[in-house]
Every structure is written in C-alpha cells, then in structure tokens.
KOLGUTI-905701 format. One line per field, with one value per residue: residue number from 0; residue in three letters; x, y, z of N, C-alpha, C in turn. Coordinates in steps of 0.02 Angstrom, whole numbers. Layout:
k	NUM, ... .
r	ala, ... .
n_c1	X, ... .
n_c2	Y, ... .
n_c3	Z, ... .
ca_c1	X, ... .
ca_c2	Y, ... .
ca_c3	Z, ... .
c_c1	X, ... .
c_c2	Y, ... .
c_c3	Z, ... .
***
This chain:
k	0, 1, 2, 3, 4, 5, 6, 7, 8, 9, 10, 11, 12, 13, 14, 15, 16, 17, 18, 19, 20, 21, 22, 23, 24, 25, 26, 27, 28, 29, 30, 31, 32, 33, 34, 35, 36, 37, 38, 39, 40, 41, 42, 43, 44, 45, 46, 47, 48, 49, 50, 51, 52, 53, 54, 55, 56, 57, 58, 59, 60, 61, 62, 63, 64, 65, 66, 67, 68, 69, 70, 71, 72, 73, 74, 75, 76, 77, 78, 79, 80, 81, 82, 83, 84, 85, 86, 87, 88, 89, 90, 91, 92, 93, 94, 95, 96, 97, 98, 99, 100, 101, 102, 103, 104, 105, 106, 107, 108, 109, 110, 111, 112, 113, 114, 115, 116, 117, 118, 119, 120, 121, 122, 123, 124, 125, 126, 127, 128, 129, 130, 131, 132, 133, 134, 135, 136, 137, 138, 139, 140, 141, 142, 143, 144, 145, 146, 147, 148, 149, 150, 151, 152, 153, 154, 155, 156, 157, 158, 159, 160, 161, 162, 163, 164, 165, 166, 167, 168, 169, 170, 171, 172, 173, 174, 175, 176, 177, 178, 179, 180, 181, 182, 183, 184, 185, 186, 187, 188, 189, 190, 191, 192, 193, 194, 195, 196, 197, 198, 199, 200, 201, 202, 203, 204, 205, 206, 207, 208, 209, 210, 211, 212, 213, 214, 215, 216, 217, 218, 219, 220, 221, 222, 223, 224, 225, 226, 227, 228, 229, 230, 231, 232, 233, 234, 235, 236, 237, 238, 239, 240, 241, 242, 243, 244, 245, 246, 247, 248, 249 .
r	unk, unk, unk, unk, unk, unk, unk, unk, unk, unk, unk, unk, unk, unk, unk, unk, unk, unk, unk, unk, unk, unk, unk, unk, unk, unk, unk, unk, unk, unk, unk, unk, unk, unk, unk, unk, unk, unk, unk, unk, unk, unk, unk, unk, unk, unk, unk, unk, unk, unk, unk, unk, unk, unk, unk, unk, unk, unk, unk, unk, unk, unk, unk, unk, unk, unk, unk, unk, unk, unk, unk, unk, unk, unk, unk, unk, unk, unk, unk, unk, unk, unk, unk, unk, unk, unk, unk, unk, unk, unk, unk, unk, unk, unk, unk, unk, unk, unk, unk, unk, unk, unk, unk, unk, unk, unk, unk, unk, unk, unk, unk, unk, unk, unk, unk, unk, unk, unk, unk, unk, unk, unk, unk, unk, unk, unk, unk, unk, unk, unk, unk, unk, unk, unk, unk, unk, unk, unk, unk, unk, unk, unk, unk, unk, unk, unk, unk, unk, unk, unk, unk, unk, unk, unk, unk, unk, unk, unk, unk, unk, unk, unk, unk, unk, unk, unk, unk, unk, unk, unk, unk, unk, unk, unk, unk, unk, unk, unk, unk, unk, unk, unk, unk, unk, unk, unk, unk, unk, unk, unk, unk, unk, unk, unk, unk, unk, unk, unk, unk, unk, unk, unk, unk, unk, unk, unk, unk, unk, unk, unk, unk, unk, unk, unk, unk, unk, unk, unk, unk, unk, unk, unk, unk, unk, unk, unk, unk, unk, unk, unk, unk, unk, unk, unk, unk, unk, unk, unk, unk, unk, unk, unk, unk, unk, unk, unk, unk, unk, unk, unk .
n_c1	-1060, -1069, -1037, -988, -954, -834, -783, -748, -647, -542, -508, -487, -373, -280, -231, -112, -108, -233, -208, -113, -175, -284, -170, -146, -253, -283, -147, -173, -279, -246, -158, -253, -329, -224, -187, -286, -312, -209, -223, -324, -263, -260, -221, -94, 29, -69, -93, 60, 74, -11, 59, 178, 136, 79, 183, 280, 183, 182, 316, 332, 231, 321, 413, 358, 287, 408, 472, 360, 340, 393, 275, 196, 256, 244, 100, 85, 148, 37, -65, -33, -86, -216, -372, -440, -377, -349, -358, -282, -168, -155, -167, -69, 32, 14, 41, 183, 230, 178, 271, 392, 371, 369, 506, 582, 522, 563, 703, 693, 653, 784, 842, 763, 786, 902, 991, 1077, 1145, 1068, 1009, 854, 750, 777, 760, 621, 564, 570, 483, 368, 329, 314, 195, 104, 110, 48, -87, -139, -130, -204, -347, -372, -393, -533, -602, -619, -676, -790, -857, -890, -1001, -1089, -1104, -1160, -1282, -1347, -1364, -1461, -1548, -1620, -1648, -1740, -1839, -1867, -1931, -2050, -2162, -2332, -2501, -2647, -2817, -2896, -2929, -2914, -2819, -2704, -2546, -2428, -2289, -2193, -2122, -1946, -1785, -1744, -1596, -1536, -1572, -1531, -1373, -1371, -1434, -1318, -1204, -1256, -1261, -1158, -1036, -924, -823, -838, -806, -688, -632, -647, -583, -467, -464, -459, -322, -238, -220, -132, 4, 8, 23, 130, 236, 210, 139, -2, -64, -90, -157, -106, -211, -307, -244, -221, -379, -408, -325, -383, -521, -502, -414, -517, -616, -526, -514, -627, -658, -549, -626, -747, -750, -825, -820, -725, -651, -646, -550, -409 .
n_c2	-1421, -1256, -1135, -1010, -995, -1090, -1008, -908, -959, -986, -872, -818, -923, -888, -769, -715, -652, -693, -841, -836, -775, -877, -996, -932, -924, -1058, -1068, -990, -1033, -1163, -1125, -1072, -1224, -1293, -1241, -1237, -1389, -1421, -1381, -1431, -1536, -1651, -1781, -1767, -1774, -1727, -1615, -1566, -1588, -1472, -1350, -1368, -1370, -1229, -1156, -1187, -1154, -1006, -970, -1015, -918, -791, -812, -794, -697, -646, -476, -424, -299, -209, -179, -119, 2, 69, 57, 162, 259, 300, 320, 427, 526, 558, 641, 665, 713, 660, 517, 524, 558, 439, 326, 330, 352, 220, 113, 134, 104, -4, -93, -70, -158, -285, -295, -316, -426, -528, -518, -581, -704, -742, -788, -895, -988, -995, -944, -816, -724, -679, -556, -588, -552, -447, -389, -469, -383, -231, -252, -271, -186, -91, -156, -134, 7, 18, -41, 40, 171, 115, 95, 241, 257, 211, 237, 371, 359, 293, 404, 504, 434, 412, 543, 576, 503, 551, 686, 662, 596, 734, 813, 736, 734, 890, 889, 797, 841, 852, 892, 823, 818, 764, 816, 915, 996, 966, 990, 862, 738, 615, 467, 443, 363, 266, 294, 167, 92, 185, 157, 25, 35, 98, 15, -112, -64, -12, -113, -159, -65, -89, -208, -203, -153, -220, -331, -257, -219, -346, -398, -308, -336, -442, -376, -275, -392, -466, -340, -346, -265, -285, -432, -579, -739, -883, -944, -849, -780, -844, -851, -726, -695, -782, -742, -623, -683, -741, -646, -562, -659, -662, -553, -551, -624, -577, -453, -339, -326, -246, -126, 34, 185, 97 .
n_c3	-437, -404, -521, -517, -378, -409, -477, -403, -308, -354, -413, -264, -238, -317, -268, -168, -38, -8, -1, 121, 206, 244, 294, 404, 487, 504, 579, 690, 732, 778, 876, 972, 989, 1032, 1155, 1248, 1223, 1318, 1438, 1485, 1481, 1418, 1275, 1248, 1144, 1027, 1055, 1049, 909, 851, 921, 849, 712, 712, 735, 620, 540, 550, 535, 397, 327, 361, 251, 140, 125, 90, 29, 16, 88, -17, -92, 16, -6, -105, -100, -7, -73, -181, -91, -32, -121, -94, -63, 52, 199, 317, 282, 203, 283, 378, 300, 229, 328, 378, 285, 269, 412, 383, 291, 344, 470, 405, 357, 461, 495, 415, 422, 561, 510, 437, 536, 596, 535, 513, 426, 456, 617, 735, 874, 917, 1013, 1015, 866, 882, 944, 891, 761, 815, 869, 766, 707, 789, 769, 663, 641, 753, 689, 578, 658, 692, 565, 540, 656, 613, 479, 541, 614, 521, 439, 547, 557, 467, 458, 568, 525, 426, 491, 557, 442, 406, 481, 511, 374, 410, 433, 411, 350, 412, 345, 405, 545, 550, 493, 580, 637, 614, 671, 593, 680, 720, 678, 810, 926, 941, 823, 748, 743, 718, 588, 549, 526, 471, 340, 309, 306, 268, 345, 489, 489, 466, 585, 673, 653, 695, 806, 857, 823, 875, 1007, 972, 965, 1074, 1180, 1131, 1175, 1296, 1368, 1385, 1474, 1399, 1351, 1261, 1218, 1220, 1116, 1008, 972, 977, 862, 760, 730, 694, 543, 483, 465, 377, 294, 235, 174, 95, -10, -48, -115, -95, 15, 81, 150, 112, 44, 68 .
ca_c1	-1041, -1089, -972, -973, -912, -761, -711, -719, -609, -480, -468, -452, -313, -233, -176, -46, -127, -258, -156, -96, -251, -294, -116, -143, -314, -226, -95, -195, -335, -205, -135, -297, -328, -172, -223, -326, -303, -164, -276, -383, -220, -306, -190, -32, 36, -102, -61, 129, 69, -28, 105, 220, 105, 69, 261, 296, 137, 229, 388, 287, 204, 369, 467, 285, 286, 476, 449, 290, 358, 369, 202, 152, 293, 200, 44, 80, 150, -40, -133, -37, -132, -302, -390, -457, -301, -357, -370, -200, -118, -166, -152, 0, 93, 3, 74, 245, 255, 195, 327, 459, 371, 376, 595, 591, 507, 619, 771, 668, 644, 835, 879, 745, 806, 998, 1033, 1101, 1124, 1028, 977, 804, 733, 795, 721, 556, 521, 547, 433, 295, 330, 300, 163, 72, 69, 30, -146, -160, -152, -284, -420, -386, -453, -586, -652, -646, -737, -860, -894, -914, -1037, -1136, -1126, -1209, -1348, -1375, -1383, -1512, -1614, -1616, -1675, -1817, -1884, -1882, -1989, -2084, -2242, -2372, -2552, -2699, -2861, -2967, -2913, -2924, -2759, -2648, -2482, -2419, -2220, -2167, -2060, -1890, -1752, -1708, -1515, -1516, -1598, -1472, -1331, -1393, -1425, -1239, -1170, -1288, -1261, -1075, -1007, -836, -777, -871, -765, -596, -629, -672, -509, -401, -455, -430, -268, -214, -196, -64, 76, 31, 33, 213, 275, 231, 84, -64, -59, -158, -156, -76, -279, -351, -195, -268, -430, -420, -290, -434, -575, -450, -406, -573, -625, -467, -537, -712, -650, -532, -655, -781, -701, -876, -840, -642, -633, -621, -481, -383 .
ca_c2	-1363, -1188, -1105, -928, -1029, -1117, -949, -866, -995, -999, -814, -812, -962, -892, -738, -730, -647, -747, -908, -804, -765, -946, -1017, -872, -946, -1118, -1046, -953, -1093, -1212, -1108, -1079, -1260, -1332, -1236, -1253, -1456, -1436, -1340, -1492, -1599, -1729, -1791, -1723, -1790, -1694, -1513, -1536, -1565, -1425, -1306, -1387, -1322, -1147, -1132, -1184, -1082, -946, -968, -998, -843, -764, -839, -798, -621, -586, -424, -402, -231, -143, -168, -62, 77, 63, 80, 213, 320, 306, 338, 502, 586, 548, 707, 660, 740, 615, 452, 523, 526, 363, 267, 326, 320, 140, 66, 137, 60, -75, -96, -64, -212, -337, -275, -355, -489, -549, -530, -614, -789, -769, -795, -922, -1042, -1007, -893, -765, -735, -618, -554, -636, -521, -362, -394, -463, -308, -209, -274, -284, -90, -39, -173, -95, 72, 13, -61, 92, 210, 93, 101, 272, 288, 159, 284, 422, 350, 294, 472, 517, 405, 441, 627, 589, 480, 599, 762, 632, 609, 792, 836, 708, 770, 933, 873, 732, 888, 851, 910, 787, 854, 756, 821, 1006, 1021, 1003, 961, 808, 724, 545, 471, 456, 314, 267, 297, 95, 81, 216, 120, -40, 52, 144, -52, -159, -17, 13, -159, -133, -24, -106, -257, -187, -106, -283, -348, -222, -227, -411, -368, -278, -384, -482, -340, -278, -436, -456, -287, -344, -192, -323, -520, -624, -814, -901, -944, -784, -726, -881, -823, -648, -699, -848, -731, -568, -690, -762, -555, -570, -715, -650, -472, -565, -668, -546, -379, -279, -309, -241, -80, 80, 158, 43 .
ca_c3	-395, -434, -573, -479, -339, -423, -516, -342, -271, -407, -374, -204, -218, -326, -242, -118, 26, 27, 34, 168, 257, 244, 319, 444, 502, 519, 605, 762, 783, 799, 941, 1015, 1026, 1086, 1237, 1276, 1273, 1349, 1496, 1502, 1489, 1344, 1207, 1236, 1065, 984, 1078, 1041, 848, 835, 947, 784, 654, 706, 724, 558, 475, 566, 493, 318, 313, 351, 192, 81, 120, 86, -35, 21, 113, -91, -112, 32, -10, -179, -81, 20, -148, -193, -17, -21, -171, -58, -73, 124, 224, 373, 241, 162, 346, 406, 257, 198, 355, 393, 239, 289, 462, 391, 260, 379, 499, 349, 338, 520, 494, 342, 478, 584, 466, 408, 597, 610, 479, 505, 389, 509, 653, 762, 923, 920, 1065, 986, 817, 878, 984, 841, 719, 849, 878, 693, 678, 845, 748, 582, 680, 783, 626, 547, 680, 682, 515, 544, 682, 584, 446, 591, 641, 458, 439, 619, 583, 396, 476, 593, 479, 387, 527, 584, 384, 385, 558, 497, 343, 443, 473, 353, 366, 416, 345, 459, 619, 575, 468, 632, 634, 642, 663, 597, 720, 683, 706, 912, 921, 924, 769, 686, 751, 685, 523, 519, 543, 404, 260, 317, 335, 275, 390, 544, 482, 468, 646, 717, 643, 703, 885, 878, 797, 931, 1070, 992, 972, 1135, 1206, 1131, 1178, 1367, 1370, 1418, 1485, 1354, 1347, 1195, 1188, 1185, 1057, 957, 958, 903, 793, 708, 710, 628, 505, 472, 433, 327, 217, 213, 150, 23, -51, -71, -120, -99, 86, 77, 165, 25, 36, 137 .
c_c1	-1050, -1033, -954, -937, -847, -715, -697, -655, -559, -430, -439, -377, -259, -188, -150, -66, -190, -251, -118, -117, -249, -227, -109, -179, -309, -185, -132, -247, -302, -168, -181, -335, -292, -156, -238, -361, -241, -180, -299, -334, -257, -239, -118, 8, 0, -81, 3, 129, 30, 10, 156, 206, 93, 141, 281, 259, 191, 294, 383, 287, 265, 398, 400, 277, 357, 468, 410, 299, 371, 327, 180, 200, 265, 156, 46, 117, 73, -75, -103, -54, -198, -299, -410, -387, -317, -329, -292, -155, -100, -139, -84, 75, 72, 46, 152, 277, 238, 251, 400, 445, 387, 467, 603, 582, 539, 675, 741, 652, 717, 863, 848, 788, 877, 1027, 1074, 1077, 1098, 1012, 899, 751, 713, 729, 637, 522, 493, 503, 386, 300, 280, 229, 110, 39, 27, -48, -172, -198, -210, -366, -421, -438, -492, -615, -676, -708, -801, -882, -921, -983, -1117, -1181, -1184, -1281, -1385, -1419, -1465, -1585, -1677, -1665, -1742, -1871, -1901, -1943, -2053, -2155, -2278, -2446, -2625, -2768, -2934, -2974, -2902, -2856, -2684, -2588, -2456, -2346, -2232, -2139, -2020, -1845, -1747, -1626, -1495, -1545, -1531, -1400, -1326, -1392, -1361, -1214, -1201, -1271, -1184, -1033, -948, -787, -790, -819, -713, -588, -627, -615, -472, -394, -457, -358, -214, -178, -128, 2, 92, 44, 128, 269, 268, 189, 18, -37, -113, -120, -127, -165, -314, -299, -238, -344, -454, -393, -359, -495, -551, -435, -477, -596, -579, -491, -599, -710, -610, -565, -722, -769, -745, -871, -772, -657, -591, -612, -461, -310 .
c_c2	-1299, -1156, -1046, -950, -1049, -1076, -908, -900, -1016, -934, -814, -862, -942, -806, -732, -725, -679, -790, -878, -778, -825, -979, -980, -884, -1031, -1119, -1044, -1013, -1145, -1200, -1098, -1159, -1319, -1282, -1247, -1345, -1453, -1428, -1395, -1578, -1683, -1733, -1757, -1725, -1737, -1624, -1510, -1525, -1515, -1357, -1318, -1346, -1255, -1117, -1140, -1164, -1024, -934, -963, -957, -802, -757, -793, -752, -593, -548, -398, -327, -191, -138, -129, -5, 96, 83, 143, 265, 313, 323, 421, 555, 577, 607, 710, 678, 691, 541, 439, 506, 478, 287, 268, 313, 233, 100, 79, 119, -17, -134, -125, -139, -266, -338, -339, -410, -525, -552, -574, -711, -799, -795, -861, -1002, -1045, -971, -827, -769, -673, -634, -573, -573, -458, -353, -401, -390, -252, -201, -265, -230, -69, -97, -142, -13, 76, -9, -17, 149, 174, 107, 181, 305, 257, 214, 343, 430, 348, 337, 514, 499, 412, 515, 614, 572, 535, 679, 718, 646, 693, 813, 823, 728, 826, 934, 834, 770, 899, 875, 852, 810, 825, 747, 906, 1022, 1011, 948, 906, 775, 652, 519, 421, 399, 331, 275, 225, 70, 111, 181, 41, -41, 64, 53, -84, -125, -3, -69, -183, -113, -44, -189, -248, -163, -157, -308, -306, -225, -298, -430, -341, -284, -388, -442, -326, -326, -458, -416, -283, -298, -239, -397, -545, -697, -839, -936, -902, -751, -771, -871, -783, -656, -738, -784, -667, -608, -741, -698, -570, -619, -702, -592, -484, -592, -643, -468, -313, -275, -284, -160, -7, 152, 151, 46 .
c_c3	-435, -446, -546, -420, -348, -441, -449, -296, -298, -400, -317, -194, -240, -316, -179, -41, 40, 38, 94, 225, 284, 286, 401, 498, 540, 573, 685, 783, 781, 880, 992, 1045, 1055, 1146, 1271, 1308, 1317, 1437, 1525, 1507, 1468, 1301, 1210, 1194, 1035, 1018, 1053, 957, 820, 863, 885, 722, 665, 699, 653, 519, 487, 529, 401, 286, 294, 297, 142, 69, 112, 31, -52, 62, 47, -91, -69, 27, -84, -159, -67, -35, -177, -153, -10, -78, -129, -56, 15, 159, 295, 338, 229, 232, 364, 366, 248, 254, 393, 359, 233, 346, 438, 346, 298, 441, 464, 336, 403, 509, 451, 398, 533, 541, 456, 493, 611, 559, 454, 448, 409, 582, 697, 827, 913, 955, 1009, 935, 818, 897, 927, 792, 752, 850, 806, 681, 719, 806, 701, 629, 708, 724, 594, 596, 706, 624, 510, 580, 662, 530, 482, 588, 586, 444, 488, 618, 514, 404, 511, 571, 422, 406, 531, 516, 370, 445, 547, 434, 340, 447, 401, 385, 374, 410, 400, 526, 622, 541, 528, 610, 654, 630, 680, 632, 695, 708, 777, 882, 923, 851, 713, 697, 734, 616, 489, 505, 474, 347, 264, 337, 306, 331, 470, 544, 501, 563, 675, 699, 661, 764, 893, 883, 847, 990, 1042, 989, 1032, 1191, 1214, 1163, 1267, 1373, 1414, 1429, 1433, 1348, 1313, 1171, 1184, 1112, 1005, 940, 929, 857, 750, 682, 663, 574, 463, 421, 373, 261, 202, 168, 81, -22, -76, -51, -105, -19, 113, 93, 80, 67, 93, 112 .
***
C-alpha cells in the first residue's frame, strides 16, 4: 500500500473532526437508507438497525464534540483580525453562533443519556436556530468570495480583449480580435481553479435543509435529510483529507 496513503490516513484518523466527519457520514446514509427500505417495506429488522445506528452516531457525535464550542470562540478571536471586513464579519460571527450551537447541543446529550433533565423541544429548537445562522453566515461568505472571484475573471477577460488586437501583415495590417471565453466557459473556469469555495458552498446548501427542516421552515423526508446530510459530509471528508481543498479562511 502506498506510504503517502497510510501517512494520510493516520492523519486524518487521528484527528477528531475527522473521526467526526466519518461517524457523521455513517450516521446520515444510514438514515437515508432505512427509508427508504422502509418505503419499499423489505427487511424490516434491517431499517429498525440502521434507524438504531444513526441514533446512536447521533448521540456519539454529541459526547465527541463536548468542548468543541472553545475552539470556535478561539476561532472567532482570530477571524476578527481579517483585514477583509466582509471575511472578518462572517467568520467571526459564524464561529460564534456556532459555539453557542455546540453549548446546546451538550444540554442536548446530558438530557439524552439522563443526566438532566430537560425540555427536549425547547433545547432542540434552539440549537437548530444558532446552527441555521452559523450556515447562513457561511454561504454568505461563500457568495461573496464567488463574486470576488467572477468580478476578477471578468476584469481578466475585459484586459485580454482589450489586448486581443494584433496586426496581420498579410491581410493589409488590419485589425484583428481573439475570441474570448463564452460566459459558460468562464464559469466552468471560476469552478475548476476555485474548488474550495465551490465546495464549501455545495456543503452548506446541503447543510441547510436539515435546520430548516427542524425549525419546521421546509418539509424534507428523513431521506432527503439523509442525503444532503451523506453528500455534506462526504465534502466534509474530502476537504479534511486533503487540506489544499479546505476553504481559506474558513
């Protein structure tokens, strides 16, 4: 087995959120397909053990991340020196809702596992609130970068069109213009050379669903939640395991 391989996979195991990704990934395509048999009414043993396992990843995760809300009040004391006053906004109050969702969710596991007791309701709502914004604020700055990006291609184009007029001496010197990306071409281009941020954007609107789904905002399935959830945490393990594809700064 290839040695760049094993050291990449020693890394990735051995930090937290990606055992966390990974459990995460577990978690949602377990819910997407005890669905969907259940839909097709096959195996009903096998749907109630995979409705078993996503509940207890769920509860997992919970315990795995208790304390994982410093690290983004840690974060977000770093996203607010960003010299970008958009980057600094977003980030810094991302990593502070999402702090404060991770508080919830910790009251949320001690209720689950009998350590207190709690309104159930209350608490979830909550958490889904602050996790709703923390997601919102991100594909805010996902679009902004977009448009960053759009306007740069664009000012590119615009430069080389303007220099595109060269002289052909065997047609009398006349003027002549290269032609220049189609707007599907530059949008194909912004995407292959930018595939960070085309990532994080694709995880966040998968992302999305499931708060509003929670918060009662849209109807979604417990197999479409499994879905976006599998393919958001898919993104999630592709972005941890190769860091050149990890959104900068995130």
């Amino acid at each position: 087995m290839d040695s760049d391989f094993l050291d990449t996979l020693v890394k990735f195991n051995a930090q937290a959120s990606g055992r966390d990704k990974l459990f995460r990934l577990v978690q949602y395509s377990s819910k997407f397909c005890s669905y969907y048999l259940s839909k097709a009414e096959l195996t009903p043993e096998v749907v109630h053990k995979l409705q078993m396992l996503s509940s207890s990843l769920s509860t997992t995760r919970k315990f795995l991340r208790l304390g994982k809300s410093i690290d983004f009040i840690h974060g977000a004391l770093n996203s607010i020196h960003l010299v970008d006053k958009v980057f600094r906004l977003c980030l810094t109050l991302s990593k502070l809702n999402q702090s404060l969702f991770l508080i919830f969710d910790h009251i949320i596991w001690a209720g689950r596992v009998g350590l207190a007791t709690i309104d159930k309701d209350k608490w979830s709502n909550l958490s889904a609130r602050f996790w709703l914004v923390t997601i919102i604020l991100n594909l805010l700055r996902d679009c902004y970068e977009i448009c960053l990006i759009v306007l740069q291609e664009l000012k590119l184009r615009t430069t080389k069109a303007a220099r595109s007029h060269y002289k052909n001496g065997a047609s009398g010197h006349k003027q002549m213009t290269q032609p220049g990306l189609s707007n599907g071409q530059l949008i194909t281009k912004c995407v292959v050379e930018n595939k960070p941020v085309f990532l994080d954007l694709t995880l966040n609107l998968c992302d999305l669903v499931l708060p509003l789904e929670a918060l009662g905002h849209i109807k979604a399935s417990p197999g479409v939640q499994g879905l976006v959830g599998t393919i958001s945490s898919l993104i999630g393990i592709i972005t941890a395991w190769n860091p050149l594809l990890r959104v900068v700064p995130s």
